[in-house]
Phi, psi and omega in degrees: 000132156247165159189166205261144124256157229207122195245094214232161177056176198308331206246356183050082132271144149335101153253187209206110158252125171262150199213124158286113164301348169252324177277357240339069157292151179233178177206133170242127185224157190061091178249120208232292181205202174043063171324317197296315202273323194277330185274339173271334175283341175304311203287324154314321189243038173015056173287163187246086181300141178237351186149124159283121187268091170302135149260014171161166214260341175358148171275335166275014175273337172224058180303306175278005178306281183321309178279341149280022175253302161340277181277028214202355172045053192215130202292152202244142181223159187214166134335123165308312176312324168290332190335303191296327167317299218293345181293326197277346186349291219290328199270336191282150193290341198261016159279349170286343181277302181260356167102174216249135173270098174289112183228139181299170156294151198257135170268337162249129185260141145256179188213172186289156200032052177240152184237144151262148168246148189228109196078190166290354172284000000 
C-alpha cells in the first residue's frame, strides 16, 4: 500500500489517495475540495478509484464528493455516526464559511472495526 497526499480547499485539509501498488486501485479519502488536482494525481499514476472514504462528515472533509462520485461512478462510505452530517451540509457552522456543499448520500455505513480493502492489499 502507498498513498499520495494532496492538501486542498480553504482550510488545508488532508485528502489521501491510498493505492495498491499492483492494481493500482485507490481509495480517495477526505475529498475536501479542488476535485481537478485530486483528478490529475489519479490520472498521473493511472489509478483505478474503487471508492471514497469520509472520515467524518465535516464539510470541509467532503467538499469533492459528488464530482468524484461522478466521474469514477464508485460508492462513497462514511461512518454511521456521520452519516447524517453529509444530508446536513446547510446546517453546519463552517457552511457560512465555505459555502454550502451538495455531497451524495453514503453508500456504505460504517462502524468500529470494519475494514476495507483495497486491491490485493
Amino acid at each position: 500500500m502507498k498513498y499520495e497526499v494532496i492538501v486542498v480547499g480553504s482550510l488545508e485539509t488532508n485528502c489521501y489517495v491510498v493505492y495498491c501498488q499492483d492494481s493500482l486501485e485507490c481509495a480517495v479519502v477526505d475529498p475536501g475540495a479542488e476535485a481537478d488536482r485530486i483528478f490529475q494525481l489519479i490520472a498521473r499514476k493511472s489509478l483505478k478509484p474503487a471508492l471514497i472514504l469520509n472520515t467524518h462528515g465535516h464539510i470541509d472533509h467532503i467538499g469533492a464528493n459528488k464530482d468524484i462520485k461522478e466521474k469514477f461512478s464508485i460508492p462513497l462510505y462514511i461512518h454511521s455516526a456521520d452519516s447524517p452530517m453529509l444530508g446536513n451540509v446547510k446546517q453546519s457552522e463552517m457552511a457560512a464559511f465555505l459555502g454550502v456543499i451538495d455531497s451524495p448520500s453514503p453508500d456504505h455505513l460504517l462502524n468500529d472495526g470494519d475494514k476495507i480493502k483495497i486491491g490485493k492489499s
